[in-house]
N, C-alpha and C positions, 0 to 999 in steps of 0.2 A: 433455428440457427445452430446448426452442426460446430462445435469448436472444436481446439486439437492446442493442447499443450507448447509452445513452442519458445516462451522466453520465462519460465514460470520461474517467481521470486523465491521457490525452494531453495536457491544456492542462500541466501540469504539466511535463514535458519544457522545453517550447518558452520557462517561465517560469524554469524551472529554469537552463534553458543560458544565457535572456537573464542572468540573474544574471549568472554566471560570467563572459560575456562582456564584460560592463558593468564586473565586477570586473577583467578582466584590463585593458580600455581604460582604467582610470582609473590602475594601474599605470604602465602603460606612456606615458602623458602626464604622472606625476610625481607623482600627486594629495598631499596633504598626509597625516598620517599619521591624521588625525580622519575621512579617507575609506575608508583602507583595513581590509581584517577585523578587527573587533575583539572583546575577548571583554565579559560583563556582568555583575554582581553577580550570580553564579549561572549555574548553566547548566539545561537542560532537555533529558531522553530520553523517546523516543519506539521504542513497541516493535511490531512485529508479524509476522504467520504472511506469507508470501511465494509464490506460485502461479503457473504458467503450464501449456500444455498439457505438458511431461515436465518441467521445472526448479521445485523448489520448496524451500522454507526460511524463516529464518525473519529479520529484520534489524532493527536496533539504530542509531536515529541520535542521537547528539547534540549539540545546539545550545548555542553561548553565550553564550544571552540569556534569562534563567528565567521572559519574557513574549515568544514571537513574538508578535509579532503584526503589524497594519498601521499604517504610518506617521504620524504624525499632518501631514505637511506633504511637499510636495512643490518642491526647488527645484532649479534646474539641469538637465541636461539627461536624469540620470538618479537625477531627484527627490533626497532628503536623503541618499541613500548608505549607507542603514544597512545593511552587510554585518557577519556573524560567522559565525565561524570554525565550521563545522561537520567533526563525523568521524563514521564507521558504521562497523557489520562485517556484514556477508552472509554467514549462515551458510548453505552450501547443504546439503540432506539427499540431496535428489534429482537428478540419476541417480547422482551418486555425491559424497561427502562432502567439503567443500572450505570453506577459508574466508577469503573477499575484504575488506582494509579498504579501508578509501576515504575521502575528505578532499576538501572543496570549505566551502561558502559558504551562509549563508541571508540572503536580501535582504528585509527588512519591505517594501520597495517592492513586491517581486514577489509576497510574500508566500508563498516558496517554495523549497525547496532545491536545491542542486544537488551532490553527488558522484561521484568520480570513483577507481578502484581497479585494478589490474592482476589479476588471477587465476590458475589455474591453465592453461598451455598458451599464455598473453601472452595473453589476452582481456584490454582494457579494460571493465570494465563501470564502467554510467552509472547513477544512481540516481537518481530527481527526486520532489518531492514538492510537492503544494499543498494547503496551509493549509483546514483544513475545523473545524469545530464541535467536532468530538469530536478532531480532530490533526492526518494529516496521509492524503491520496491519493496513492498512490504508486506508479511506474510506473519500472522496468526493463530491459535489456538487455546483454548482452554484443557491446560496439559493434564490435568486428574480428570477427565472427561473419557472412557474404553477407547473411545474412535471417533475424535478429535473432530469437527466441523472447521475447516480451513476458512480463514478470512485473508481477503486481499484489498491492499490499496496501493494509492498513486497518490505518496507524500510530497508536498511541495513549498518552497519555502513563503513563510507568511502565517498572518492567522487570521482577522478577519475578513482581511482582503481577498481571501480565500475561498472561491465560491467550493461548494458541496452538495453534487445533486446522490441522491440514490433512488434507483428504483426497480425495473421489473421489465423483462420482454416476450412477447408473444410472437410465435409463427400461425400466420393466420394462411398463407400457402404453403405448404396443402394445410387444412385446417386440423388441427390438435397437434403440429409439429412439435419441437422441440422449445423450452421456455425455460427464462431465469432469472434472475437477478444481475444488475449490474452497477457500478459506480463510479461516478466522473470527478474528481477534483481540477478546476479549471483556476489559471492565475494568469492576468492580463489574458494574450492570443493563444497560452497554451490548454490542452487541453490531455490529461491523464487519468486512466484507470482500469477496468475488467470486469469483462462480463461472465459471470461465473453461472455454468449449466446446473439444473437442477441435480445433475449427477457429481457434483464436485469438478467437472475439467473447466479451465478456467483460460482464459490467454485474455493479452492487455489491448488498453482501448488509447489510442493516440489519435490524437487528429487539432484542430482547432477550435478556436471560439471568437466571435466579431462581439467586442463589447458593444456596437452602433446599434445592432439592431438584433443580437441573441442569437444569430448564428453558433449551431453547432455541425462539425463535417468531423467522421474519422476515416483516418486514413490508412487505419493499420494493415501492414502489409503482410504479417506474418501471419494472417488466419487463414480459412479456405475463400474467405468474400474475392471475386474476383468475377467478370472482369471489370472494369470501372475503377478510377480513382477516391468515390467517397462511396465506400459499402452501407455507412449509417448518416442518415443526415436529420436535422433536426433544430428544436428551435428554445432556447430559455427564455421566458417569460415571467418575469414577479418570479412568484415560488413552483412555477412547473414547465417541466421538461419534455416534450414529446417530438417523436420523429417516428421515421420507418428504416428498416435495414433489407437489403437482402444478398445471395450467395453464389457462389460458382454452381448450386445444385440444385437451383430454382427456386428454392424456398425466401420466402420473404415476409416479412410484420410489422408489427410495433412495438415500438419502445416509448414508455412513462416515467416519469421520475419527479421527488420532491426535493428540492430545495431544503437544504437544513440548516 
């Protein structure tokens, strides 16, 4: 499965840290306390499966504001300020079991999160996430790490109604093709995530899910899979996931996945 970058949740990082940083400058100048993180009639969680080429799991954020969303006014110099208080926890599965809280901030300005968590061995890891239709895109690291291993997910709101598969694909045309990891978080008929090449390129995975009978179809439009309306189709069962995909370039496999 040849992939190609094409909606990658990097904006999210750079939106996410703007946050934080926005939030620690308005601290650190005094701001009033109608500036600083606050929490909101309610809160809202957000669940999803977690992937990169060896690190995968599964992670939990929540917000305390029971409507992100975006601003309705912008004033100053970093717009109306609406910062709240957000926390997660990072469950790792893979390579081996571990689990990171983390605590930062979500900015309606930016329309994005930012967290931040120590883990096992003093890794700082970063969590970032930007505001999309179905939740959130969300993009990872273990920041004291030289060269960082990117994780990605497809946050959606809910927790255990929240299915979560992760797994692994194979190009079996032509045989030893291209192969990697990938992860689906699916809520009622929606279905989100990305399948990440064993070289780090990664692009998202959309399509559906029939809760009758464990259908899965994606649909994404923006890889090189074409032509055909569903490139990857496949089926959830109890705890396992399998189907076949293939591409505009002949190649085509399978794909596995577990239930978490």
């Amino acid at each position: 499965m040849r992939l190609r970058i094409v909606d990658s949740p990097r904006s999210a990082r750079l939106r996410g840290v703007l946050a934080v940083t926005a939030l620690a400058l308005l601290t650190a100048v005094g701001c009033s306390s109608s500036t600083k993180p606050k929490t909101d009639a309610g809160s809202s969680t957000y669940t999803g499966a977690v992937a990169g080429t060896t690190i995968s799991g599964t992670l939990v954020v929540t917000i305390a504001t029971a409507t992100p969303a975006a601003a309705t006014a912008a004033t100053g110099i970093f717009g109306n300020q609406n910062f709240f208080n957000a926390t997660a926890t990072f469950t790792q599965t893979k390579p081996v079991a571990a689990t990171v809280t983390l605590s930062g901030d979500y900015s309606d300005d930016f329309h994005a999160f930012g967290v931040t968590g120590t883990g096992p061995g003093g890794a700082v890891w970063l969590f970032t996430g930007d505001l999309k239709p179905y939740g959130f895109a969300a993009l990872g690291d273990p920041d004291t790490v030289s060269d960082p291993e990117e994780l990605y997910a497809g946050l959606m709101k809910g927790t255990t109604d929240v299915i979560k598969v992760i797994g692994t694909y194979t190009t079996t045309t032509p045989p030893g093709g291209p192969a990697g990891n990938f992860n689906l978080t699916i809520s009622g008929t929606e279905v989100h995530g990305y399948a990440v090449a064993s070289d780090g390129k990664a692009v998202p995975l959309d399509g559906t899910y029939n809760p009758a009978n464990g259908a899965i179809a994606i649909f994404t439009a923006t890889t090189q899979f074409a032509p055909g309306p569903t490139p990857a189709v496949g089926t959830l069962s109890g705890t396992t996931a399998n189907g076949t995909f293939s591409n505009s370039l002949g190649e085509g496999g399978t794909w596995t996945g577990t239930k978490q």
